[in-house]
N, C-alpha and C positions, 0 to 999 in steps of 0.2 A: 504493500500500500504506500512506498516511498514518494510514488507521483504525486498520491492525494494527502499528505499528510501534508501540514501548512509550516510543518517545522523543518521540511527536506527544502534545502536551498539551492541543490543541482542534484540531479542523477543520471550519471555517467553508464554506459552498456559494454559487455565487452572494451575495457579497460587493463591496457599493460601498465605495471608499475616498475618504473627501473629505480634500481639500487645504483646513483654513482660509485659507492665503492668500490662493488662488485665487476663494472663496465668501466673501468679505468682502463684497460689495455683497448677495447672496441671503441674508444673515444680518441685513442692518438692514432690509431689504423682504421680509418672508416670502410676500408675495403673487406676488413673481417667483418663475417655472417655472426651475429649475435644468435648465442645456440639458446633455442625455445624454453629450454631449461633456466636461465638466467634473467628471463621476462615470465613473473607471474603475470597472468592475465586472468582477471577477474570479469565474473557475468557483469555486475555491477556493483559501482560506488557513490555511495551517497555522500554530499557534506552536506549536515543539519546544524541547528541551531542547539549550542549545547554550551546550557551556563555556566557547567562548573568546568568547561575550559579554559584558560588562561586568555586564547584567543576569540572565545566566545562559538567558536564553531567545533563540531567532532565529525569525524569520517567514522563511516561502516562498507567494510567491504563486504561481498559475499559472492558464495555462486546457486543456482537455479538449477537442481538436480531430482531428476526422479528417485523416488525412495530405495526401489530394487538396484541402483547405480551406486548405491554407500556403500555398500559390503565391498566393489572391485576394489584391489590393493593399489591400483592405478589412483583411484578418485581417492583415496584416503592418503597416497601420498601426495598427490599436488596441495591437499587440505592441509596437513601441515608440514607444508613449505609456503605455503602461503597467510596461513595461520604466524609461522613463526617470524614473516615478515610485518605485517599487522603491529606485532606486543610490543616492537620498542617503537615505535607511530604513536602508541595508544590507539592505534584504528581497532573497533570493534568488527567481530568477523561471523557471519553465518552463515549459514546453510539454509537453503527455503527448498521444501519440498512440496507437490502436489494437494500433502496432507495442508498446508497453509493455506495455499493459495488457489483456487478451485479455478475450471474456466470460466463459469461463470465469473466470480468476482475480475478477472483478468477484463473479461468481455465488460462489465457494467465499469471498470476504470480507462480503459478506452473510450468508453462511447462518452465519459464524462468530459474528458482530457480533449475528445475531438471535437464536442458542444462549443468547446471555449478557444479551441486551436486559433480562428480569423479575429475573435474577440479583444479587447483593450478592457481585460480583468481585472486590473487596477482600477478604472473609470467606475467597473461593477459592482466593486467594496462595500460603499455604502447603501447601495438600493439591496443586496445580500442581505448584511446584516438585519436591515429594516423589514425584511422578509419571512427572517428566517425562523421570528417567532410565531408567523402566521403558519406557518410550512408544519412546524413542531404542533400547532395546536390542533390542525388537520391531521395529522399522520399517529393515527391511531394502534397501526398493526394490523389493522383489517383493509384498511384502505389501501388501492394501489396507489403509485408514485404519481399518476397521470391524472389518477382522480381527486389526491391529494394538489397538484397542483393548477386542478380547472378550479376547483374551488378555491386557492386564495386569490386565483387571478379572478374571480368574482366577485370577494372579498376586495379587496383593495380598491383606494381612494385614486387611484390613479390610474385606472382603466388600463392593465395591464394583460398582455394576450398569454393565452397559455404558455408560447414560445416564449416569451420575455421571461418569464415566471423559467419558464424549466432555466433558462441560462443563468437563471439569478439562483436557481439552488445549486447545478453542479457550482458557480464560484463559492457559494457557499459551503460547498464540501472542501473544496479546496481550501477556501481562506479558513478551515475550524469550526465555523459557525453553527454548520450540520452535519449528524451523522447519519450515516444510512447504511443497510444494510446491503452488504455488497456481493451475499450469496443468494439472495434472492434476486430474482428477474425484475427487472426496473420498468422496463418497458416493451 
């Protein structure tokens, strides 16, 4: 959920991380092949907002493995070598499996993330916020997301169409504001 979390401030995909230590001889010879072994390359790295940094930010690295792929001695050795480049980073490190992350939930954070893709989600901010206690007061658990959001756009003093309304809750998911459920089918 790194896309949608309001406290992830980049997330990177397929991400190599070089050690200059380790690449001091491939830096005075750019003609030698850097062996795959000396570039961990990670599914993805987050930097979030993380207060008890010094810098005020923390990284998480991780990779995106099906569950039956843990046991190979292949995948548990790049986990720690990659793991043990993380600990003196202080980068946090994990593993996300299928069991987390369902398709569905994969499918409803896309379709959020592409609502808002042409969008100026900054501009959003405030009309979200001011929404999003009408959105909470609707959304009961029985109601769908679509019927939850004909309704505040009915509600509202500002004659808001159901589209305006869906754009102003995924920002809302995104800015914090709202949570939803993201294993159930949205729409």
């Amino acid at each position: 959920d790194a896309i949608l979390d309001p406290q992830v401030l980049d997330v990177r995909e397929q991400y190599p991380m070089l050690d200059p230590s380790k690449l001091h001889r491939y830096r005075e010879d750019p003609a030698l092949p850097i062996p795959r072994s000396r570039v961990p390359t990670f599914d993805v790295v987050t930097t979030r907002l993380d207060p008890d940094a010094a810098s005020g930010v923390g990284y998480q690295a991780g990779y995106v493995k099906y569950v039956h792929e843990l046991g190979q001695p292949k995948v548990g050795r790049r986990i720690d070598r990659d793991l043990a480049f993380c600990q003196p980073l202080n980068w946090a490190f994990r593993v996300f499996t299928e069991r987390e992350y369902s398709d569905q939930r994969a499918k409803n954070a896309r379709a959020i993330v592409r609502r808002l893709r042409t969008q100026d989600i900054n501009g959003l901010r405030n009309a979200a916020l001011d929404i999003a206690p009408v959105i909470r007061h609707y959304a009961d658990g029985q109601r769908t997301l679509e019927h939850v959001i004909t309704l505040a756009a009915a509600k509202t003093n500002k004659k808001l169409t159901p589209l305006i309304v869906l754009d102003l809750v995924a920002a809302g998911v995104l800015f914090g504001y709202l949570r939803i459920d993201l294993d159930r089918k949205l729409w």
